[in-house]
C-alpha positions as CSV (number, residue, x, y, z in Angstrom):
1,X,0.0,0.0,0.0
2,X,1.7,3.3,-0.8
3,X,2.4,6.2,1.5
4,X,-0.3,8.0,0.1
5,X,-2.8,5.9,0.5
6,X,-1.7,5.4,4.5
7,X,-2.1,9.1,4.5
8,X,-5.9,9.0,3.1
9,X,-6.6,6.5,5.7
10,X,-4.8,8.4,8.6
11,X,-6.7,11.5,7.9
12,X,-10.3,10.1,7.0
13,X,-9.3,8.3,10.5
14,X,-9.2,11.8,12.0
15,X,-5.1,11.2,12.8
16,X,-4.0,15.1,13.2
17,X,-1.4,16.1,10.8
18,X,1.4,15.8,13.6
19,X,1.1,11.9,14.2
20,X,0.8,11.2,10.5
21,X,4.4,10.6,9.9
22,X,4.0,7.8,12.2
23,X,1.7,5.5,10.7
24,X,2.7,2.5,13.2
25,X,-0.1,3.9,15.6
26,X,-3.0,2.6,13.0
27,X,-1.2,-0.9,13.2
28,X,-1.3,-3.1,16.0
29,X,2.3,-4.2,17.0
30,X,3.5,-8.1,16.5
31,X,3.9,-8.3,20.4
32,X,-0.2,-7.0,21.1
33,X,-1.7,-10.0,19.1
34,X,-3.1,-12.8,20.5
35,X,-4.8,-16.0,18.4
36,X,-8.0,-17.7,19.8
37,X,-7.9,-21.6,19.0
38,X,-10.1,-25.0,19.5
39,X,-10.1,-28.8,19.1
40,X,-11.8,-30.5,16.4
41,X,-14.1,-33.8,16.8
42,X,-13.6,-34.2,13.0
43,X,-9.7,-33.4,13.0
44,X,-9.3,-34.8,16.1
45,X,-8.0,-33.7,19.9
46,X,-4.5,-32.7,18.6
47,X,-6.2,-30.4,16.5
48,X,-5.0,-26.5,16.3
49,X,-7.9,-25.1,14.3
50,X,-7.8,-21.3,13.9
51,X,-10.9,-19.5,16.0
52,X,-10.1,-15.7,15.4
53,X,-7.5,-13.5,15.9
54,X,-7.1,-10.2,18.5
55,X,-5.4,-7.4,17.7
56,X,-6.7,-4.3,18.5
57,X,-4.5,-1.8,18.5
58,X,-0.6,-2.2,20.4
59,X,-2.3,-3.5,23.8
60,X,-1.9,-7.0,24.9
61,X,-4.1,-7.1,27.8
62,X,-7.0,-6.0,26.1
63,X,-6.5,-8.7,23.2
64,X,-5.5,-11.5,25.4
65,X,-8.8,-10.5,28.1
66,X,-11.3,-10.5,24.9
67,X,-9.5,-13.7,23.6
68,X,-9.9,-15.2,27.5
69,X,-13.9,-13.9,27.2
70,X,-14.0,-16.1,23.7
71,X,-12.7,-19.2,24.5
72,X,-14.3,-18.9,27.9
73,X,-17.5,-18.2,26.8
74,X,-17.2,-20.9,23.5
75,X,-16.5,-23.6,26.2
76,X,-19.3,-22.7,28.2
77,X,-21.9,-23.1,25.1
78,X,-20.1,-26.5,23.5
79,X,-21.8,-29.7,23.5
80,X,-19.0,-31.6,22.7
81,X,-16.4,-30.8,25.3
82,X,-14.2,-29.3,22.8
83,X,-11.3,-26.9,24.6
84,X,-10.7,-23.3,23.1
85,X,-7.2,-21.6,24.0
86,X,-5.3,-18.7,23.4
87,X,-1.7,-17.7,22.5
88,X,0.3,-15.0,22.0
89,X,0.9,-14.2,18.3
90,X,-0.4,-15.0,14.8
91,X,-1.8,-18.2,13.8
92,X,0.6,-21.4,13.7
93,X,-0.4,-24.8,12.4
């Protein structure tokens, strides 16, 4: 995506013209996301199947609290025992 285009975004974002330079503070950092994961009964227990992913802006607690809240609330509602987890970072197989 060119500069330019960041530059559209940052100002239609309402970003003031002093903070545009910096155009890390639209992106969440590698270190902030967090990755929601389950079991499968068709896959089988060993399973790493890909839930959703939390990354809200460059804060860590507030990704891996909602993440928490997901697999929490999943596990509640499952009728097949399946286990939900989360872990820091992007998707891994």
């Amino acid at each position: 995506m060119s500069k330019m285009k960041f530059l559209s975004i940052a100002m239609a974002l309402g970003v003031g013209a002093s903070s545009i330079t910096d155009l890390s503070i639209l992106f969440p950092s590698k270190e902030s996301v967090v990755t929601l994961y389950s079991e499968s009964d068709l896959l089988g227990a060993n399973a790493r199947v890909h839930v959703a992913t939390f990354d809200a802006y460059k804060d860590f607690e507030y990704n891996s609290g909602n993440c928490q809240i997901g697999a929490d609330l999943r596990m509640e509602t499952a009728t097949s025992g399946i286990k939900y987890w989360c872990e820091k970072g992007h998707f891994k197989e």
